[in-house]
The first five atom37 places (N, CA, C, CB, O) and aatype in JSON, in Angstrom:
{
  "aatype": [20, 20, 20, 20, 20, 20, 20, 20, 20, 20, 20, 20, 20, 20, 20, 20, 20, 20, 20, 20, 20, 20, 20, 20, 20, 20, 20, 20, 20, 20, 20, 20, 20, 20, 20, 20, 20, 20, 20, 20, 20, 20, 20, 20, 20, 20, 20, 20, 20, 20, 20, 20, 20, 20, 20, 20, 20, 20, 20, 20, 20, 20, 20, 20, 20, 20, 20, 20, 20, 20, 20, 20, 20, 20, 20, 20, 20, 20, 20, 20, 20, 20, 20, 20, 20, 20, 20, 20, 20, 20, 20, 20, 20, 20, 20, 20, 20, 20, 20, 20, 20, 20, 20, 20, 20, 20, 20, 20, 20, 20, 20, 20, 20, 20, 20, 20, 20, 20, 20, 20, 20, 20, 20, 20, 20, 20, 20, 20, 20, 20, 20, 20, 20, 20, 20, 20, 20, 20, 20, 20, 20],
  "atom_mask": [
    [1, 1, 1, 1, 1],
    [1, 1, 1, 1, 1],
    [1, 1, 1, 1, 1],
    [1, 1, 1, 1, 1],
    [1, 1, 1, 1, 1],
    [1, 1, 1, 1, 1],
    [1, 1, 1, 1, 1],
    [1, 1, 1, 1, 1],
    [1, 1, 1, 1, 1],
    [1, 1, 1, 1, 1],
    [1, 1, 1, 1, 1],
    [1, 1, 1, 1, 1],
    [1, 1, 1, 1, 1],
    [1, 1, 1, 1, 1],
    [1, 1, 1, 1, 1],
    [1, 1, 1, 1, 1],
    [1, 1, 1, 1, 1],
    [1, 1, 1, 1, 1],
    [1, 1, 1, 1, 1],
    [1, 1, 1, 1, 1],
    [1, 1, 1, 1, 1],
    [1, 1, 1, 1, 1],
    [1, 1, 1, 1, 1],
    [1, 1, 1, 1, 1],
    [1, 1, 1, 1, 1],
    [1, 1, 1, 1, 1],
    [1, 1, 1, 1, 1],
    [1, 1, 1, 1, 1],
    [1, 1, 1, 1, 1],
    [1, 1, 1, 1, 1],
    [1, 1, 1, 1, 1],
    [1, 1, 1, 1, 1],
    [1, 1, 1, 1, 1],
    [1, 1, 1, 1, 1],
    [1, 1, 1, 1, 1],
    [1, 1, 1, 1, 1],
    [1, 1, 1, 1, 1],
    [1, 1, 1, 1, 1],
    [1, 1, 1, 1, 1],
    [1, 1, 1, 1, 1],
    [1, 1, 1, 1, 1],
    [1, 1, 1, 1, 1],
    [1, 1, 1, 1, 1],
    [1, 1, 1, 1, 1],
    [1, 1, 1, 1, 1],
    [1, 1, 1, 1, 1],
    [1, 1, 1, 1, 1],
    [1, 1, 1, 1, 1],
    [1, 1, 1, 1, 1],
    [1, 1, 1, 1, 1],
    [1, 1, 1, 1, 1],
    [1, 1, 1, 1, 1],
    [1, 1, 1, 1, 1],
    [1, 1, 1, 1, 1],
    [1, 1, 1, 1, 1],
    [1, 1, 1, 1, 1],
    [1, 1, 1, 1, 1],
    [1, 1, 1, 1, 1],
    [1, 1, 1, 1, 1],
    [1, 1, 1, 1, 1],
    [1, 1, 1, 1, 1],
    [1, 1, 1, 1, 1],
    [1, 1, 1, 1, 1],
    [1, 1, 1, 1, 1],
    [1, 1, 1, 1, 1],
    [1, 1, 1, 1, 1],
    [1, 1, 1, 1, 1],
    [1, 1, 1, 1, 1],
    [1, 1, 1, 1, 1],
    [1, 1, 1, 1, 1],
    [1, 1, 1, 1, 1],
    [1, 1, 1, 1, 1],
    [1, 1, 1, 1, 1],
    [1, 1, 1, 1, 1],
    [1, 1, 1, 1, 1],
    [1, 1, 1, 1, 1],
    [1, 1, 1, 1, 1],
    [1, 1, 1, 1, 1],
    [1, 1, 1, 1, 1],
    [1, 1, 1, 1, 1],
    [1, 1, 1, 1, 1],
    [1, 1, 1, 1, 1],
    [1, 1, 1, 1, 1],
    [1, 1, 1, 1, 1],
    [1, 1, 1, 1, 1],
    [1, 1, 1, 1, 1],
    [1, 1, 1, 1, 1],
    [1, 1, 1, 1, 1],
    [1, 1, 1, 1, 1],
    [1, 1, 1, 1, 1],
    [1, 1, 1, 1, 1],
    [1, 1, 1, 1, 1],
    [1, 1, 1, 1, 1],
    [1, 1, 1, 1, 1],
    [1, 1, 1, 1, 1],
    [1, 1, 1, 1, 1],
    [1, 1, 1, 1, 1],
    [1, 1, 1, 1, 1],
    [1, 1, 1, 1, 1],
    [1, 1, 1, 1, 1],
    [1, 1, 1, 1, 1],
    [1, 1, 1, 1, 1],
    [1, 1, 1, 1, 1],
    [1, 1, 1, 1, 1],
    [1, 1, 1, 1, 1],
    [1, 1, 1, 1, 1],
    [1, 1, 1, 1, 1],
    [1, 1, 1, 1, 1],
    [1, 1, 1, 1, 1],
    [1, 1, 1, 1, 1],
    [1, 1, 1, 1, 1],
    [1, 1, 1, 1, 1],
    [1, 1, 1, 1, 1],
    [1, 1, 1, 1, 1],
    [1, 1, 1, 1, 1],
    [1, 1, 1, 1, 1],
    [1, 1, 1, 1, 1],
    [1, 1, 1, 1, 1],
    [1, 1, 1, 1, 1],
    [1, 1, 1, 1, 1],
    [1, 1, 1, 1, 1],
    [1, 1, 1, 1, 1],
    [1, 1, 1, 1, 1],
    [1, 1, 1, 1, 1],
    [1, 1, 1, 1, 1],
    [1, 1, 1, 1, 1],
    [1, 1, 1, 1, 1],
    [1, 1, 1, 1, 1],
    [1, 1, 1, 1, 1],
    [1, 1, 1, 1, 1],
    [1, 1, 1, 1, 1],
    [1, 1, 1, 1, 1],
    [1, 1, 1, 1, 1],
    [1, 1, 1, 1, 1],
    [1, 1, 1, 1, 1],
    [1, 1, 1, 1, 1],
    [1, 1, 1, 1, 1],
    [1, 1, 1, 1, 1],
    [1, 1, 1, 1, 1],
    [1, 1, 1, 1, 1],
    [1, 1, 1, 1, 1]
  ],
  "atom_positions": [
    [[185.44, 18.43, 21.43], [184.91, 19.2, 22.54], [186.04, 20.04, 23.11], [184.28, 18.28, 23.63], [187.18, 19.58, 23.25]],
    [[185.62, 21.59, 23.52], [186.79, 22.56, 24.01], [186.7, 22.25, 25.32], [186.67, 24.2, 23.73], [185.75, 21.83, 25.99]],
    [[188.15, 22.58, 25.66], [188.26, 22.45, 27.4], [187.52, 23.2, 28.13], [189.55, 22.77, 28.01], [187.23, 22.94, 29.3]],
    [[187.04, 24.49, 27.32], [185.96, 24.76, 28.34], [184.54, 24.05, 28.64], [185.65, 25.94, 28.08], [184.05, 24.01, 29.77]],
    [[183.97, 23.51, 27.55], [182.85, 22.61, 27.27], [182.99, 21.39, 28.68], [183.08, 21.86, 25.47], [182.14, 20.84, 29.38]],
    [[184.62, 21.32, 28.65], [184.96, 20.04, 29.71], [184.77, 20.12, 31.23], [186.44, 19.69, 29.62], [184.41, 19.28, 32.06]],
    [[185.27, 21.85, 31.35], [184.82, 22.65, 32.59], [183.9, 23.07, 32.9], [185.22, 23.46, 32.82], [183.96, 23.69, 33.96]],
    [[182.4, 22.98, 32.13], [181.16, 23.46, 32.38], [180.51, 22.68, 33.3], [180.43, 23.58, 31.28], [180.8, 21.49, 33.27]],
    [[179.78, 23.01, 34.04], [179.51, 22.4, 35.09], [178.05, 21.29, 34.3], [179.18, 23.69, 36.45], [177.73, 21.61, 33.15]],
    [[177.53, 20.48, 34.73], [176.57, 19.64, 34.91], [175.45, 20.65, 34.58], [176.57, 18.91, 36.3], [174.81, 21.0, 33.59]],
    [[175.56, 21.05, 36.34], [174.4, 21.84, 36.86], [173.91, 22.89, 35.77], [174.83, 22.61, 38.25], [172.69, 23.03, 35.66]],
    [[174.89, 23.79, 34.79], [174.39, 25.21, 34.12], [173.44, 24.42, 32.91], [175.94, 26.42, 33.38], [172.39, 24.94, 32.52]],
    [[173.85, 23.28, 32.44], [173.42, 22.82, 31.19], [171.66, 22.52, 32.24], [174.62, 21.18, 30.3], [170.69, 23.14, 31.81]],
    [[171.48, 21.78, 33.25], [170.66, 21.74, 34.08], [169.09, 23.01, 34.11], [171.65, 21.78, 35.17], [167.86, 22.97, 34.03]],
    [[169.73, 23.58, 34.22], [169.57, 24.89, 34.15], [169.26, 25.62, 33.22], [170.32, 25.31, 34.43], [168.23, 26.27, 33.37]],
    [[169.95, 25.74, 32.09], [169.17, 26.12, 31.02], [168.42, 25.71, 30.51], [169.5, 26.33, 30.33], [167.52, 26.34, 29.95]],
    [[168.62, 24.04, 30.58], [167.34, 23.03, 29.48], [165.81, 23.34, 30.63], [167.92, 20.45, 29.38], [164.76, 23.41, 29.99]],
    [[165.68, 23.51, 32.13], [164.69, 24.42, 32.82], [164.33, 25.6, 32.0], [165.23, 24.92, 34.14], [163.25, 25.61, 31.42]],
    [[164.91, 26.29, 31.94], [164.73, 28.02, 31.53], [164.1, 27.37, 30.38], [166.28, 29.32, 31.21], [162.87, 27.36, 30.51]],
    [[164.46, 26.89, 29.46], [164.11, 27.05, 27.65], [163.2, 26.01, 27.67], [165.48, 26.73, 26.33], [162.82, 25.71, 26.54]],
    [[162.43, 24.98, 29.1], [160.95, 23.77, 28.46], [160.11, 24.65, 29.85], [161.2, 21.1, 28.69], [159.09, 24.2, 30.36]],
    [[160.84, 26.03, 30.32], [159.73, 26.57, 31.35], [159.16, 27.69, 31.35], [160.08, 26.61, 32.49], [158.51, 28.15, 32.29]],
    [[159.44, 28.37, 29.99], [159.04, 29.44, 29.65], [157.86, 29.76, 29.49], [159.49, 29.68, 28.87], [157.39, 30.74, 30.07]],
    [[157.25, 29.11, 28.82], [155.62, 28.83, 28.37], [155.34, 28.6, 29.4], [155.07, 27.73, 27.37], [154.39, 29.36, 29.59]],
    [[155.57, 27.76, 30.78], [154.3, 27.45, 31.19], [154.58, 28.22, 32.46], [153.84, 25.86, 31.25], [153.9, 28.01, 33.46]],
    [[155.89, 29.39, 32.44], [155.24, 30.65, 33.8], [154.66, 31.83, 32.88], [156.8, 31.53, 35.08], [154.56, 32.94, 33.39]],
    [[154.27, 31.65, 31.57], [153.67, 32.72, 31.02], [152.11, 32.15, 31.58], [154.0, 32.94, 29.24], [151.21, 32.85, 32.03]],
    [[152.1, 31.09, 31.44], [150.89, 30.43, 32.03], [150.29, 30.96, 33.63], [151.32, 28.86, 32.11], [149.35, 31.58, 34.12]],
    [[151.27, 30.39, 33.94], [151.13, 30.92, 35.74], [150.62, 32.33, 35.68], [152.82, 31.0, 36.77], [149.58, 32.63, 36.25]],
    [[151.43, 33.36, 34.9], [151.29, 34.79, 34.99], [149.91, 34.96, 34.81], [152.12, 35.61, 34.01], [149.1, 35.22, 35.7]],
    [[149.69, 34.82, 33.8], [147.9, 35.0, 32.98], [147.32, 33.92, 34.59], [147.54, 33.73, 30.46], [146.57, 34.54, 35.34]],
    [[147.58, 32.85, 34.9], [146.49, 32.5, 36.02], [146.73, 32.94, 37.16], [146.27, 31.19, 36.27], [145.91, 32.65, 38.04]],
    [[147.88, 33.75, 37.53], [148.02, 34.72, 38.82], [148.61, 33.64, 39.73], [146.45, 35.48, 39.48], [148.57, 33.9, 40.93]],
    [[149.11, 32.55, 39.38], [149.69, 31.89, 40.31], [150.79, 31.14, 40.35], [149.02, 31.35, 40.65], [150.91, 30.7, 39.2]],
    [[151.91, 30.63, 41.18], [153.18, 30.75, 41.41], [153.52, 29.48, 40.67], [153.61, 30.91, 42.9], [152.76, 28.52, 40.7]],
    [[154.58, 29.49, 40.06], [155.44, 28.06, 39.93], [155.08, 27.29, 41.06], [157.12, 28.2, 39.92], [154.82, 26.11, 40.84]],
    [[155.04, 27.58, 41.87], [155.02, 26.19, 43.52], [153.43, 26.17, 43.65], [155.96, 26.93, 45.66], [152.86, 25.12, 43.96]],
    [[152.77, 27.25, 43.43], [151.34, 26.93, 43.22], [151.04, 26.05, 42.01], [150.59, 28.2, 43.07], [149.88, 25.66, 41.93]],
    [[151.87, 25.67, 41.08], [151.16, 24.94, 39.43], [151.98, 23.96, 39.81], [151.4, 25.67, 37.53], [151.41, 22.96, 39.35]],
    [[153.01, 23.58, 40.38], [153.44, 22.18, 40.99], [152.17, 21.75, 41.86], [154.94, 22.29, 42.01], [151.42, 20.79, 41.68]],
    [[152.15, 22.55, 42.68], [150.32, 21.64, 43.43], [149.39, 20.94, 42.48], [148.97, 22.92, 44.1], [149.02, 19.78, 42.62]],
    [[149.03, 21.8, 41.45], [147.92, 21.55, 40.87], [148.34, 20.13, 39.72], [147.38, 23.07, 40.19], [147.5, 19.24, 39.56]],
    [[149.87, 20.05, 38.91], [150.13, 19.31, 38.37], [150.48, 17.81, 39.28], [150.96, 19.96, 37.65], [150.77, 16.7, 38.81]],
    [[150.34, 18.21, 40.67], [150.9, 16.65, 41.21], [149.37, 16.18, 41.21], [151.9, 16.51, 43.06], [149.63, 14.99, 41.06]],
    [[148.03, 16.21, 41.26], [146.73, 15.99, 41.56], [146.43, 15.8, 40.45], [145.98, 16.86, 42.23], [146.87, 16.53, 39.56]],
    [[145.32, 14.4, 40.11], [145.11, 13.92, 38.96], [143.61, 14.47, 39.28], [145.51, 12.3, 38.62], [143.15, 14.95, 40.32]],
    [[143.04, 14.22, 38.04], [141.25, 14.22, 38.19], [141.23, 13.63, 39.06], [140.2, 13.64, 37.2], [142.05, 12.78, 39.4]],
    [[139.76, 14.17, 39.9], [139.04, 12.7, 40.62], [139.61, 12.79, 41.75], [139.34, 11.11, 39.97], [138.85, 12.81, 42.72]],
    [[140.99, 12.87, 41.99], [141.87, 12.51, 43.63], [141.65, 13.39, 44.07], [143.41, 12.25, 43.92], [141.69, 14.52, 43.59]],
    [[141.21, 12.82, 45.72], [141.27, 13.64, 46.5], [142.56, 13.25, 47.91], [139.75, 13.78, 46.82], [142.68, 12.16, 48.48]],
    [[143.15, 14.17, 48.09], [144.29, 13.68, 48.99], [144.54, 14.91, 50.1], [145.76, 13.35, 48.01], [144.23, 16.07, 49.81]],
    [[145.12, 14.57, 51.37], [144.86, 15.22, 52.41], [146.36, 16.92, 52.35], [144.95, 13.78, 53.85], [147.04, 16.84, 51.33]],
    [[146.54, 17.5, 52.8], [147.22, 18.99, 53.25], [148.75, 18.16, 52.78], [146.97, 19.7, 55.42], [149.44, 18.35, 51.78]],
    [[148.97, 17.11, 53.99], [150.43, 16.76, 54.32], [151.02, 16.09, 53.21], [150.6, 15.86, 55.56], [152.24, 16.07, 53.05]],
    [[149.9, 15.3, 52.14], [150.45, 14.55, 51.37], [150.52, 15.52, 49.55], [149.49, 13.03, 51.56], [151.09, 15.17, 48.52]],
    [[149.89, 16.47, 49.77], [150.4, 16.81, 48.77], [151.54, 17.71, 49.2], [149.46, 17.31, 47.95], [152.49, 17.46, 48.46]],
    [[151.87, 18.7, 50.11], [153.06, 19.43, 50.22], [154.4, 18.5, 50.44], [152.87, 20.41, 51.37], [155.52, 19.0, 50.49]],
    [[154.05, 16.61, 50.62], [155.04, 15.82, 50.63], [155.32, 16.07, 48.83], [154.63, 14.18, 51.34], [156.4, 16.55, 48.47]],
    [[154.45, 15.75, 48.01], [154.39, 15.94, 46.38], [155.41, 16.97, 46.05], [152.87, 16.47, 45.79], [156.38, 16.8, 45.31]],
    [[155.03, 18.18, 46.77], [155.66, 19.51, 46.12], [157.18, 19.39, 46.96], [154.6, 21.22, 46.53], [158.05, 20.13, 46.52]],
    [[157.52, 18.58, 48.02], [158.86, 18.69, 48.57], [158.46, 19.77, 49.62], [160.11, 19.13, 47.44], [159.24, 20.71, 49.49]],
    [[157.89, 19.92, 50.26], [157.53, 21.07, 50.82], [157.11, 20.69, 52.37], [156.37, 21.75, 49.93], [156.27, 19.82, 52.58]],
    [[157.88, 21.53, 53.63], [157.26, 21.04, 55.19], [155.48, 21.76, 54.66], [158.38, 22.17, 57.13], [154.95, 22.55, 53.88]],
    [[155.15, 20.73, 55.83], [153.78, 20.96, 55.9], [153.07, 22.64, 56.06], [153.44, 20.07, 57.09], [151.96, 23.06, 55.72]],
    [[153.93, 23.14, 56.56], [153.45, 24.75, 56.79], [153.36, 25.2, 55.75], [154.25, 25.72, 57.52], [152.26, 25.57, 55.36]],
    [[154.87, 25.36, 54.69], [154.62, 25.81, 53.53], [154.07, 25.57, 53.04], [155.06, 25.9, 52.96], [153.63, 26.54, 52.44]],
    [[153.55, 24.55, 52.72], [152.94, 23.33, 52.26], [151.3, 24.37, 52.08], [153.06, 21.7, 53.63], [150.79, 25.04, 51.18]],
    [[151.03, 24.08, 53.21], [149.61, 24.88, 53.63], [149.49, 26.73, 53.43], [149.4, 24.53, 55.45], [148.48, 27.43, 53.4]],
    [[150.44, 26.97, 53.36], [150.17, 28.51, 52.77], [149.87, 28.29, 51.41], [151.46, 29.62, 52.86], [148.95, 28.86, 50.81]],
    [[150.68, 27.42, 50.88], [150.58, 27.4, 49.05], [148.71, 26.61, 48.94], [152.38, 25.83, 48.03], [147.94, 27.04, 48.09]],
    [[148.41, 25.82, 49.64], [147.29, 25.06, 49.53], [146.24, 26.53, 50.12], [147.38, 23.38, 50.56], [145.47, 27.16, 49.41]],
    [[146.41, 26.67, 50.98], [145.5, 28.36, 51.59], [145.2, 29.17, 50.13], [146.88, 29.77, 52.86], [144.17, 29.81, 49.89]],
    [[146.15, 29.01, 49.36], [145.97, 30.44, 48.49], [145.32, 29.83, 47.21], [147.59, 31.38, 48.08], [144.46, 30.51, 46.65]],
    [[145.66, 28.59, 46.69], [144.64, 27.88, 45.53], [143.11, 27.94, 46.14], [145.11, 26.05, 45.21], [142.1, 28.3, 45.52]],
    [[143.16, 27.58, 47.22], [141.64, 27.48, 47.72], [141.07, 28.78, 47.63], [141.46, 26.95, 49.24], [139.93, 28.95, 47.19]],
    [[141.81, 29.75, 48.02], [141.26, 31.64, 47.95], [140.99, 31.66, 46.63], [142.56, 33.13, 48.34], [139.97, 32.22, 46.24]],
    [[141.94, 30.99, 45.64], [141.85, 31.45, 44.12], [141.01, 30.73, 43.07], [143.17, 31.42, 43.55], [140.6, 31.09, 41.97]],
    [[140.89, 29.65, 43.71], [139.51, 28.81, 43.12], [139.7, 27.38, 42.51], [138.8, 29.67, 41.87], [138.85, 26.67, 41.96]],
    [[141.46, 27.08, 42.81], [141.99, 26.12, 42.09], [142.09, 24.64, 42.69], [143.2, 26.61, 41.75], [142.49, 23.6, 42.15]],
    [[141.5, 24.91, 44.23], [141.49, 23.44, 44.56], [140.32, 23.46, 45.48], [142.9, 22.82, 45.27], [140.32, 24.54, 46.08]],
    [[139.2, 22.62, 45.86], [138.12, 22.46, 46.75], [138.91, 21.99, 48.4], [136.99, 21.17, 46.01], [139.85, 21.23, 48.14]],
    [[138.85, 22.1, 49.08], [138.76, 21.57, 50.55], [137.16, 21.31, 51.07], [139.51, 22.76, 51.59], [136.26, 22.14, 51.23]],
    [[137.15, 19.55, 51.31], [136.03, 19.2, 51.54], [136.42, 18.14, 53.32], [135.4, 18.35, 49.94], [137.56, 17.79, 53.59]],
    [[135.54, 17.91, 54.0], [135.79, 17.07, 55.25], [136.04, 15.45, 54.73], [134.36, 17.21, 56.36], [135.34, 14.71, 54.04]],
    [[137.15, 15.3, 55.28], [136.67, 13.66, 54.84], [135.91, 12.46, 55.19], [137.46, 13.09, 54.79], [136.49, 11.7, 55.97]],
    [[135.17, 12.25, 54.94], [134.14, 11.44, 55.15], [134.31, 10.27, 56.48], [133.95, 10.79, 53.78], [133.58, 10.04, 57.44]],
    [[135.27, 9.82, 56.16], [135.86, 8.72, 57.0], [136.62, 9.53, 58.26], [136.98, 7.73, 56.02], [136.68, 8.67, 59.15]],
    [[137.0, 10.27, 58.57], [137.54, 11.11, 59.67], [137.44, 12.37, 59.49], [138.78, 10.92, 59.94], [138.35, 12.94, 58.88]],
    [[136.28, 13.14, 60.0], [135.81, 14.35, 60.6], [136.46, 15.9, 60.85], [135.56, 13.9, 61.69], [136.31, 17.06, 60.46]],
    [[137.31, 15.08, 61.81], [137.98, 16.07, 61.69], [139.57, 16.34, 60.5], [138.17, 16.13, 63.08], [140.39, 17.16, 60.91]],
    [[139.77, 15.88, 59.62], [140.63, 15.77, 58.95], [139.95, 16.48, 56.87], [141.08, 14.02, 59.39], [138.79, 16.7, 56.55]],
    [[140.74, 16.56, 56.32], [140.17, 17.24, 55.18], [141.05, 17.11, 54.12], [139.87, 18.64, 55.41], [142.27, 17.17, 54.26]],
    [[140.12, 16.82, 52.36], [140.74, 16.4, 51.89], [140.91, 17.87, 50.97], [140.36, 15.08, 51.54], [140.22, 18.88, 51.15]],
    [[141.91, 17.72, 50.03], [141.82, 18.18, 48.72], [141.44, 17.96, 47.35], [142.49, 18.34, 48.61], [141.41, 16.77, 47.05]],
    [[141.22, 18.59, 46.66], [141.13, 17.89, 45.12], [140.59, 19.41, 44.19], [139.64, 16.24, 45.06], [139.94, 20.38, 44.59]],
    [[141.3, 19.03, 42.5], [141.61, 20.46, 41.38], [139.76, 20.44, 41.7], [142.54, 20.12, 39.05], [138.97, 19.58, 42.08]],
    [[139.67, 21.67, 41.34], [138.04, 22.57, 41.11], [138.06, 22.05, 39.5], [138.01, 24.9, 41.37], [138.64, 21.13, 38.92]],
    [[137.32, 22.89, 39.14], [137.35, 22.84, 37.47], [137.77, 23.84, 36.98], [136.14, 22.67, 36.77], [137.55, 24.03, 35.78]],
    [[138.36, 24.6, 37.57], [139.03, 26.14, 37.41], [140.52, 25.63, 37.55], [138.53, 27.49, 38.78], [141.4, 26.2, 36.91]],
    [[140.82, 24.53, 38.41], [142.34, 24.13, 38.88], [142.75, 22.69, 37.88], [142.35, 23.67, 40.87], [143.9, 22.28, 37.72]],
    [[141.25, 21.99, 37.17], [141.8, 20.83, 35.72], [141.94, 21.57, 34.72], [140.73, 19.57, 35.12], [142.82, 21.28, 33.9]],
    [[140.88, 23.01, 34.48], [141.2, 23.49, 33.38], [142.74, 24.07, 33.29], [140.21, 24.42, 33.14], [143.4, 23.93, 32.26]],
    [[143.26, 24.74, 34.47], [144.91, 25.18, 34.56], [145.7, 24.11, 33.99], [145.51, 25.42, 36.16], [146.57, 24.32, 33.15]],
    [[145.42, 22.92, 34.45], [146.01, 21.84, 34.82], [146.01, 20.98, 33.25], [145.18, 21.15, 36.16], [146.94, 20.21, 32.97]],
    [[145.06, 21.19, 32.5], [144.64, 20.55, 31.02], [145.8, 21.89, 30.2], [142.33, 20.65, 30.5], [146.35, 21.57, 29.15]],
    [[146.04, 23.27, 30.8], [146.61, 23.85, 29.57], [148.37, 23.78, 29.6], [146.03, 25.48, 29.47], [149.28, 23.87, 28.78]],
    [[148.19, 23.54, 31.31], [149.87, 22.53, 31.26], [150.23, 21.45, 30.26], [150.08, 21.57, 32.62], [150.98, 21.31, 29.3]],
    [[149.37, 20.81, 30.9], [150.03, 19.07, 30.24], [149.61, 19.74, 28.46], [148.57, 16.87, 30.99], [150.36, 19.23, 27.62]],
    [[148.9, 20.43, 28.05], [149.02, 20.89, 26.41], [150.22, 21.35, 26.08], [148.07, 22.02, 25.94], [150.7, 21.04, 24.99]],
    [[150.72, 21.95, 26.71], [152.12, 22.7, 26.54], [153.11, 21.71, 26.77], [152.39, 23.94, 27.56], [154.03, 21.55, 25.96]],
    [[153.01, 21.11, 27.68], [154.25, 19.7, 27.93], [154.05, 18.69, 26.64], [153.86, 18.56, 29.66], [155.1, 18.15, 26.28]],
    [[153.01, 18.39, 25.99], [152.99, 17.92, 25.13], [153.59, 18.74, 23.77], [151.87, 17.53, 25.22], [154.52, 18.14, 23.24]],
    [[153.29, 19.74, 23.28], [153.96, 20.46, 22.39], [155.61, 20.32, 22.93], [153.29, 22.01, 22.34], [156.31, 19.48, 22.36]],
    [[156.13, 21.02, 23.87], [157.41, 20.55, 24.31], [157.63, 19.43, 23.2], [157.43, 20.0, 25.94], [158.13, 19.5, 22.07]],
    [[156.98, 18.19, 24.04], [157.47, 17.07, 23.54], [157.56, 16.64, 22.19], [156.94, 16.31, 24.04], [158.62, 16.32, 21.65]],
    [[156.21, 16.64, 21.54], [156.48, 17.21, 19.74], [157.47, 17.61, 19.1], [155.88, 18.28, 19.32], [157.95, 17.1, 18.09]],
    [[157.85, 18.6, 19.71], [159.07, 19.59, 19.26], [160.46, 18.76, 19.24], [159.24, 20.96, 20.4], [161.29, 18.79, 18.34]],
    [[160.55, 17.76, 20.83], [161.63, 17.36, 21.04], [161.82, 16.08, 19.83], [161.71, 17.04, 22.57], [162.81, 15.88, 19.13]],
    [[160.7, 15.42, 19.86], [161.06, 14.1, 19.03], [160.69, 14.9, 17.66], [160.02, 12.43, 19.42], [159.73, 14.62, 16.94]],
    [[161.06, 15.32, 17.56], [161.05, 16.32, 15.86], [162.46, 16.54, 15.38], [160.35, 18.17, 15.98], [162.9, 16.45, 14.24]],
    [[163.1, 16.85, 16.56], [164.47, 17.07, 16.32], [165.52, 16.1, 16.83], [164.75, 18.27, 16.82], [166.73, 16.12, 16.61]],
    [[164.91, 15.36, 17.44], [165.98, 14.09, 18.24], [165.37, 12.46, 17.64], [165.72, 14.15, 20.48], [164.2, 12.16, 17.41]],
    [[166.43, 11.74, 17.52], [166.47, 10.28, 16.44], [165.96, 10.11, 18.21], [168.38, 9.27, 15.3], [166.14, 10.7, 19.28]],
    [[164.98, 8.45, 17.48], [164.74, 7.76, 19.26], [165.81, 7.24, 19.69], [163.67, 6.48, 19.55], [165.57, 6.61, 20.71]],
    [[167.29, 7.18, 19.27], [168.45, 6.67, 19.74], [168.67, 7.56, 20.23], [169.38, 6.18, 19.08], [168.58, 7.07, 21.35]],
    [[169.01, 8.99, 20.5], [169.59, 10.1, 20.82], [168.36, 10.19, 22.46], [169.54, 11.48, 19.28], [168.83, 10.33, 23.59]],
    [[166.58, 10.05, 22.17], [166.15, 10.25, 23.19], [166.45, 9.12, 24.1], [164.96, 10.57, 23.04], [166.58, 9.44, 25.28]],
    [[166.58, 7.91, 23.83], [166.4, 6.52, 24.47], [168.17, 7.03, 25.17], [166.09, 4.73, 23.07], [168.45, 6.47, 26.23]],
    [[169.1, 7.87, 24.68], [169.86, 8.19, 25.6], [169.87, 9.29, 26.69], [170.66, 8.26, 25.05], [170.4, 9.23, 27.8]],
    [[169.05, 10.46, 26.03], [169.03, 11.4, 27.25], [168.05, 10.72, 28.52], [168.37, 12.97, 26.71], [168.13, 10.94, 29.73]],
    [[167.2, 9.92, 27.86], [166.06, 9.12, 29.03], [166.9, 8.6, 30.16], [165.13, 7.62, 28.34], [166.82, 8.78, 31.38]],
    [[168.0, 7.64, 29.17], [169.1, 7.0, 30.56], [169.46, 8.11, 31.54], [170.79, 6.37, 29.99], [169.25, 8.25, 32.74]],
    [[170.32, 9.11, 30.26], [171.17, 10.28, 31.05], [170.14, 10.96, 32.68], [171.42, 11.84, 29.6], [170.45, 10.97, 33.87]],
    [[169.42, 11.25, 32.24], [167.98, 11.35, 33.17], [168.11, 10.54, 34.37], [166.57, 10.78, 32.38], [168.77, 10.69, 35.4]],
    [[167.41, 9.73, 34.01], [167.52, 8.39, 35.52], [168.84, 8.39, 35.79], [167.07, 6.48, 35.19], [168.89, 8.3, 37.02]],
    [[170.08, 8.45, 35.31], [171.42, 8.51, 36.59], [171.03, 9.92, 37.08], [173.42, 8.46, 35.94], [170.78, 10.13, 38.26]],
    [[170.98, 10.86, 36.16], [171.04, 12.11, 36.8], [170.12, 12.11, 38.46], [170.36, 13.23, 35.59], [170.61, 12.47, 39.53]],
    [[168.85, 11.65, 38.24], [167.85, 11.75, 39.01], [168.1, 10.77, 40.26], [166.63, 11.49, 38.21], [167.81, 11.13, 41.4]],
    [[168.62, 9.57, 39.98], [168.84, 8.57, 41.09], [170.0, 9.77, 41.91], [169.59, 6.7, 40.45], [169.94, 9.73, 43.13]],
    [[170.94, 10.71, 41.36], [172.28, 10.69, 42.26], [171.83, 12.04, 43.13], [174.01, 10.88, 41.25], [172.6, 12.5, 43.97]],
    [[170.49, 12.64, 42.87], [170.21, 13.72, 43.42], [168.99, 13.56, 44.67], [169.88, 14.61, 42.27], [168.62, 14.55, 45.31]]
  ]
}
């Protein structure tokens, strides 16, 4: 390994392995007209769940305001329902449309190809190490 390899930061390698497993899926966003922080909404929501404003913009990392502009604009665009919640009136839940599982089904297709690709080219010793590398990375951030 060159001394520069030694001086590269963490973070750029970070960074590129983003850029090169996120390409495909803001070509995605583009064709569905909606933002990276809008397809984090839709990928934190499983079928079926319905969950309230605060707890998904907790999902996306997001204060509640932002939170609610990004949730305002799926609802304009057709990708998530807002319904009352049953059990408290005045309060309201969320949950994907079928316009926001179908988005949501052509993600996780693409994350799966990703993944194909990766164990195609990596021994399960090599992944069973970046997996570790991962969890320190993730615990120290």
């Amino acid at each position: 390994m060159s001394s520069q390899d030694n001086n590269k930061r963490i973070v750029d390698d970070i960074f590129l392995l983003k850029r090169r497993c996120a390409f495909r899926i803001e070509d995605l966003c583009a064709e569905a007209d909606i933002s990276p922080r809008e397809m984090a909404a839709l990928e934190s929501l499983q079928s079926g769940e319905r969950v309230s404003g605060n707890e998904l913009s907790r999902r996306m990392d997001l204060s509640p305001s932002r939170g609610s502009r990004i949730i305002d604009r799926l609802i304009r665009k057709g990708f998530l329902l807002r319904e009352t919640d049953p059990n408290d009136r005045r309060a309201v839940l969320l949950s994907l449309s079928s316009r926001g599982l179908e988005q949501k089904g052509r993600v996780e297709a693409l994350k799966d190809e990703c993944e194909r690709l990766l164990r195609s080219r990596i021994d399960e010793t090599q992944l069973e190490q970046v997996r570790e590398g991962m969890r320190i990375l993730l615990k120290a951030i």
